[in-house]
C-alpha positions as CSV (number, residue, x, y, z in Angstrom):
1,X,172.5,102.9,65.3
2,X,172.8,100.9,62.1
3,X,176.0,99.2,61.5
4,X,175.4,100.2,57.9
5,X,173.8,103.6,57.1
6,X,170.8,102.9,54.9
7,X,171.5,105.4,52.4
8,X,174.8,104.3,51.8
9,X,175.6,104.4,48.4
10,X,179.3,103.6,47.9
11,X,182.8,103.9,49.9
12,X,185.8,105.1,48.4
13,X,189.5,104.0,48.9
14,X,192.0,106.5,47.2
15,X,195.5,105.0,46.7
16,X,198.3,106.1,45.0
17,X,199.1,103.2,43.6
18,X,196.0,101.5,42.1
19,X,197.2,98.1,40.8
20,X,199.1,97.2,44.2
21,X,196.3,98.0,46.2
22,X,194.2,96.0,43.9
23,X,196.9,93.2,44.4
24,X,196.7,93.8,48.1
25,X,192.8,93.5,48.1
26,X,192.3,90.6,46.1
27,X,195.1,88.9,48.5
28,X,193.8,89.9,52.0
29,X,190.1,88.6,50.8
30,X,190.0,86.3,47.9
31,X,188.0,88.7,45.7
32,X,189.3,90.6,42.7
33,X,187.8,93.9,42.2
34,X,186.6,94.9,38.7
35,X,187.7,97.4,36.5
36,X,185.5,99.9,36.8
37,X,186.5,102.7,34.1
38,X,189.0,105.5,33.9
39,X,187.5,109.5,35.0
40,X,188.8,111.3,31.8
41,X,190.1,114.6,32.2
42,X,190.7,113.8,36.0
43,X,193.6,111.6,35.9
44,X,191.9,108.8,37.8
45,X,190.3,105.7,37.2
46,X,188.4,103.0,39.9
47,X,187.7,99.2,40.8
48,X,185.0,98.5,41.9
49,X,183.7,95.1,44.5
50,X,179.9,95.4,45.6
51,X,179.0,95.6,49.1
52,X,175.6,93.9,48.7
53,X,172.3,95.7,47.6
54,X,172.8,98.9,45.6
55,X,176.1,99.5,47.7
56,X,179.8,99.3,46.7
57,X,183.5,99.8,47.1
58,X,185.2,102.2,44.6
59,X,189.2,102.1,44.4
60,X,190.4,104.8,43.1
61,X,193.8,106.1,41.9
62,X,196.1,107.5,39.4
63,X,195.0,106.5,35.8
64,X,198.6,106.2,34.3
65,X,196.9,105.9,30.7
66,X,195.6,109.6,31.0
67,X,197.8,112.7,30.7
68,X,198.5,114.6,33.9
69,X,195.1,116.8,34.8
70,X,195.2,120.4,34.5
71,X,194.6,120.4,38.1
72,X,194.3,118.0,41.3
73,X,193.2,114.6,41.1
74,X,190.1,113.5,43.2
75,X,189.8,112.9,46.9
76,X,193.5,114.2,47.5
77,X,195.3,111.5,46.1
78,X,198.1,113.5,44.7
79,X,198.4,114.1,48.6
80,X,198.9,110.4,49.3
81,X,201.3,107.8,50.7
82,X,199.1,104.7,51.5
83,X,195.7,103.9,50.5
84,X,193.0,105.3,52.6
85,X,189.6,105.4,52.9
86,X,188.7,109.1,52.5
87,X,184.9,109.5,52.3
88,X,182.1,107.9,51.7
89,X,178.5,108.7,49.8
90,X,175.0,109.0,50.8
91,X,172.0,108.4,47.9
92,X,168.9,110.5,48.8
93,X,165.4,110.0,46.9
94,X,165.7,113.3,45.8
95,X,169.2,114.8,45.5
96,X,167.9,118.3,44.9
97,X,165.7,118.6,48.1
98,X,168.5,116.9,50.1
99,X,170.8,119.2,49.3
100,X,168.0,122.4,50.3
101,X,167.7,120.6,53.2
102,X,171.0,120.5,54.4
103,X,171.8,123.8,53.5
104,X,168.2,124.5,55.8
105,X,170.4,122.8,59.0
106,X,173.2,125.2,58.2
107,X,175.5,122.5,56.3
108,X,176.3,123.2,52.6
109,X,177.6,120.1,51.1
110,X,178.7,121.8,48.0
111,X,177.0,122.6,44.6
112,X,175.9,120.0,42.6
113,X,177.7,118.6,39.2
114,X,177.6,116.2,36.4
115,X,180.0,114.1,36.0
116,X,180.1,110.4,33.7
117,X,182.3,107.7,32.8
118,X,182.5,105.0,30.2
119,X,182.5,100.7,32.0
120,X,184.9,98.7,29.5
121,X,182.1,97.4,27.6
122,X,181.0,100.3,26.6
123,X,178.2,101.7,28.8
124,X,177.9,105.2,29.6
125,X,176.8,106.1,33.4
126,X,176.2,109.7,34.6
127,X,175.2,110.8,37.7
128,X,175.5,114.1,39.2
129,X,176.9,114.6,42.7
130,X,177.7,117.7,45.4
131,X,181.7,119.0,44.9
132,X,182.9,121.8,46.4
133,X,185.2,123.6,48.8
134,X,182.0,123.9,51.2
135,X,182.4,120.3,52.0
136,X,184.0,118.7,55.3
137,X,187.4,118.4,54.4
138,X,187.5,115.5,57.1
139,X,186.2,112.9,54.5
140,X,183.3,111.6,57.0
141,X,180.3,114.0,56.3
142,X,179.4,111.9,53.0
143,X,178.9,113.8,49.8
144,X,175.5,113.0,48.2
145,X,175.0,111.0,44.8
146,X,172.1,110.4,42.1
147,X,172.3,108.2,39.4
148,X,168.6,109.0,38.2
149,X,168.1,107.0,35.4
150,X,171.8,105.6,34.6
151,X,172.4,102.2,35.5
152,X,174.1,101.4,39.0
153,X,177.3,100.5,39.2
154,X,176.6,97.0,40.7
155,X,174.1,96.4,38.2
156,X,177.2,95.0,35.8
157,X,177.4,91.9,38.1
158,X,180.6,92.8,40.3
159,X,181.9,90.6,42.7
160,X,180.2,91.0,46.4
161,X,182.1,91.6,49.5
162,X,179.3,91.8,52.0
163,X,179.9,95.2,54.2
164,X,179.8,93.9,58.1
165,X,180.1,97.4,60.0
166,X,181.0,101.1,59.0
167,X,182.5,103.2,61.5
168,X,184.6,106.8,62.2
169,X,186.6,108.0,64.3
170,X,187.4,111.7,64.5
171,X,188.9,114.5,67.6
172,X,185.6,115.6,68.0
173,X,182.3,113.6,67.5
174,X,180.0,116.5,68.5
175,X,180.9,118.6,65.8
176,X,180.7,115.7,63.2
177,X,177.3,114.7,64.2
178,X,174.8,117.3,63.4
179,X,176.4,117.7,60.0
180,X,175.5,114.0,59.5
181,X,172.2,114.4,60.4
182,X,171.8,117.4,58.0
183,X,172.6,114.8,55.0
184,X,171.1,111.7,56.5
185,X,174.0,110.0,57.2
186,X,174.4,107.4,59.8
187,X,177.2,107.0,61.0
188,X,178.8,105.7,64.1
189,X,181.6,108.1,65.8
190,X,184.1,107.7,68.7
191,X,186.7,110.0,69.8
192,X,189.7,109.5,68.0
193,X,192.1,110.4,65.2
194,X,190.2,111.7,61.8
195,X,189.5,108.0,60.2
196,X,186.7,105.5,58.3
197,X,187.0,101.3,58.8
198,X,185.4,99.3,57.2
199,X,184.9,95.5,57.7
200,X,183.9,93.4,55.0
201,X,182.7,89.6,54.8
202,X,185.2,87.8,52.7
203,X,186.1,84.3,51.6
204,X,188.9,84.7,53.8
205,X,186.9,85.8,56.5
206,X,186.0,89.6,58.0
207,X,188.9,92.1,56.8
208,X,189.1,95.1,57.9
209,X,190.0,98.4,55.8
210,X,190.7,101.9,57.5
């Protein structure tokens, strides 16, 4: 198995506390993540380092600039302590088929939605996603992503951390895998606590992120 799925479109580390982690990232590797742009509405905002390719790291936390959100913040970080990386996302050629296709296997990944956000110069991207309840509350079945004809968020030149290895650990890998394979995602799973890691190749050498 790959030690990078190839339809691996970007990870995501949730903090609570999105400018120390930022601090702590740019200290363990030498690279200082981007600014990526705030989630309005959603009480969130991201930085953002590129993995190489069309593939990158999103860091995501509490936008302090935004009013509370009327309800919970993304990927559970309301539920936080430490930053964590709680999912990951898959791209498909077509979102629409991939998503009739897992539902065909018996995994529903969740409807799909619109959502957009604003870089800081300016420039509007939109993609649409699958969101829902229906999803593996785990974090390691990937949610699927299409960003059609918006531009990618490591085409605005972001700072590249190659990604080394992606792996999971979870209680029970049997379970995990066929919902994997419904979405197309590679992924390599041992026995363990519910987890992602991540090594990245960095100035400072490989760092690893769980």
């Amino acid at each position: 198995m790959n030690a990078i799925p190839v339809l691996l479109d970007h990870l995501v580390l949730a903090t609570p506390e999105l400018a120390a982690t930022v601090a702590d990232f740019t200290l363990r590797t030498g690279i200082a993540p981007v600014a990526g742009g705030a989630h309005v509405g959603l009480g969130t905002r991201n930085y953002l380092v590129s993995l190489g390719g069309s593939r990158y790291l999103e860091i995501l936390g509490p936008d302090t600039g935004q009013a509370e959100p009327s309800g919970p913040r993304p990927f559970g970080v309301d539920g936080l302590s430490v930053a964590r990386t709680v999912t990951w996302a898959v791209s498909p050629p077509d979102l629409d088929a991939a998503v009739a296709a897992a539902r065909a296997q018996g995994y529903d990944p969740g409807p799909v939605r619109a959502m957009s956000r604003r870089r800081p110069d300016g420039t509007l991207l939109e993609w649409r996603l699958t969101d829902g309840d229906t999803a593996h509350p785990s974090g390691l079945v990937p949610f699927l992503i299409d960003w059609s004809s918006s531009p990618h968020p490591t085409a605005s030149g972001l700072p590249v951390a190659p990604l080394l290895d992606l792996t999971a650990t979870c209680p029970a890998p049997d379970e995990i895998r066929p919902l994997l394979s419904a979405v197309g995602g590679e992924l390599p799973l041992a026995e363990g606590p519910v987890g992602l890691t991540f090594t990245l190749d960095t100035p400072r050498g490989p760092v690893t992120f769980h």
